[in-house]
C-alpha positions in Angstrom: -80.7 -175.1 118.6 -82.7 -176.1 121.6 -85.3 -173.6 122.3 -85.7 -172.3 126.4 -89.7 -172.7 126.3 -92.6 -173.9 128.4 -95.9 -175.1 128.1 -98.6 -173.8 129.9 -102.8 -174.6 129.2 -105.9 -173.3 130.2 -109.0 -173.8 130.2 -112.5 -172.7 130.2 -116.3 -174.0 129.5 -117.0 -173.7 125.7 -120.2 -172.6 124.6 -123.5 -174.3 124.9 -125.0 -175.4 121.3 -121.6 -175.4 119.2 -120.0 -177.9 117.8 -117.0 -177.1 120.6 -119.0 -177.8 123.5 -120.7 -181.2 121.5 -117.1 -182.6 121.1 -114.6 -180.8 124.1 -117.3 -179.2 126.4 -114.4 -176.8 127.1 -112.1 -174.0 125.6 -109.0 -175.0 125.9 -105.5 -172.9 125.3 -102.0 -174.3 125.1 -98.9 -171.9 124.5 -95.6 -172.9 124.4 -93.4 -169.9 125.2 -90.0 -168.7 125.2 -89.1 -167.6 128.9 -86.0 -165.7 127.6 -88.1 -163.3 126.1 -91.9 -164.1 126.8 -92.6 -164.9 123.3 -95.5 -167.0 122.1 -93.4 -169.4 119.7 -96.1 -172.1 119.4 -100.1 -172.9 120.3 -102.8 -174.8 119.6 -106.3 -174.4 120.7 -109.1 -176.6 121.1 -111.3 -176.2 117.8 -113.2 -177.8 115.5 -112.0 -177.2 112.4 -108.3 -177.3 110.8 -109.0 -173.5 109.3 -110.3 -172.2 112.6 -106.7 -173.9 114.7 -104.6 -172.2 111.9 -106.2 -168.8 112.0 -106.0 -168.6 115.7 -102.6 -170.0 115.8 -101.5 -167.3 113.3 -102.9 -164.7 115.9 -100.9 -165.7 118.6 -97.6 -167.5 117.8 -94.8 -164.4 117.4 -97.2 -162.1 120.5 -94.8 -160.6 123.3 -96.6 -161.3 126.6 -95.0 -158.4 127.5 -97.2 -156.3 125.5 -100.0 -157.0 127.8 -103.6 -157.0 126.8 -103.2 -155.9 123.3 -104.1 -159.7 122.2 -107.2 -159.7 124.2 -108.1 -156.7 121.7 -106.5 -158.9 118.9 -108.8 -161.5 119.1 -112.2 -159.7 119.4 -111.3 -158.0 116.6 -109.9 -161.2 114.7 -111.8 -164.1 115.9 -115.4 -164.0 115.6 -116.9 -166.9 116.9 -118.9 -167.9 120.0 -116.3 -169.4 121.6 -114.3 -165.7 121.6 -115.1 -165.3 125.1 -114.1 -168.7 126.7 -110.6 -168.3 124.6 -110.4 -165.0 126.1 -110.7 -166.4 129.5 -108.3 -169.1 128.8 -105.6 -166.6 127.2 -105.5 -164.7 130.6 -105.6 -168.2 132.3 -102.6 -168.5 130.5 -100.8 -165.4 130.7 -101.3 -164.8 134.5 -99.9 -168.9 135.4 -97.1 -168.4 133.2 -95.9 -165.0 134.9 -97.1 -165.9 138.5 -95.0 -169.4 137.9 -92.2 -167.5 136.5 -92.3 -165.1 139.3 -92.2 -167.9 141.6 -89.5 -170.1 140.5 -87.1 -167.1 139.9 -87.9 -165.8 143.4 -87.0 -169.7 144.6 -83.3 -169.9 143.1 -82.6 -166.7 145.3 
């Protein structure tokens, strides 16, 4: 069955002195979600390790959008890095484009 999804990224500057900002020099965020329902079905993230792109994919693939900032709160609590911040930053990157460009092309097939 052919999933009714989107991708949308974002980005943001990753922090000075890790091993993120020696190899990316940014944050970067990329969900694919389901605009049926506003459901995070898959994402990847711009880390170092294998373990650190599996634990925050596991934090966010399965999150209603429409939940709202409860992921914010997710991931302080989760993810403990120094990049928590700039992924932060790029998760409501994320989550206002995708609404404001869903908002947008519904309102241009009326």
């Amino acid at each position: 069955m052919k999933r009714n999804t989107v991708l949308v990224t974002a980005y943001s500057p990753a922090p000075m002195g890790t091993s993120m900002y020696e190899m990316y020099r940014y944050a970067g965020l990329i969900l694919e979600i389901d605009i049926n329902n506003d459901i995070i079905v898959d994402a990847e993230a711009t880390l170092v390790t294998n373990l650190a792109k599996e634990f925050f994919k596991n934090l966010l693939v399965g999150y209603d959008l429409k939940k709202g900032d409860e992921l914010v709160e997710i991931i302080r609590k989760k993810y403990w890095a120094p990049s928590n911040e700039a992924f932060i930053a790029c998760l409501k990157v994320a989550i206002r484009r995708y609404f404001d460009t869903k908002t947008n092309l519904a309102n241009d097939t009326t």
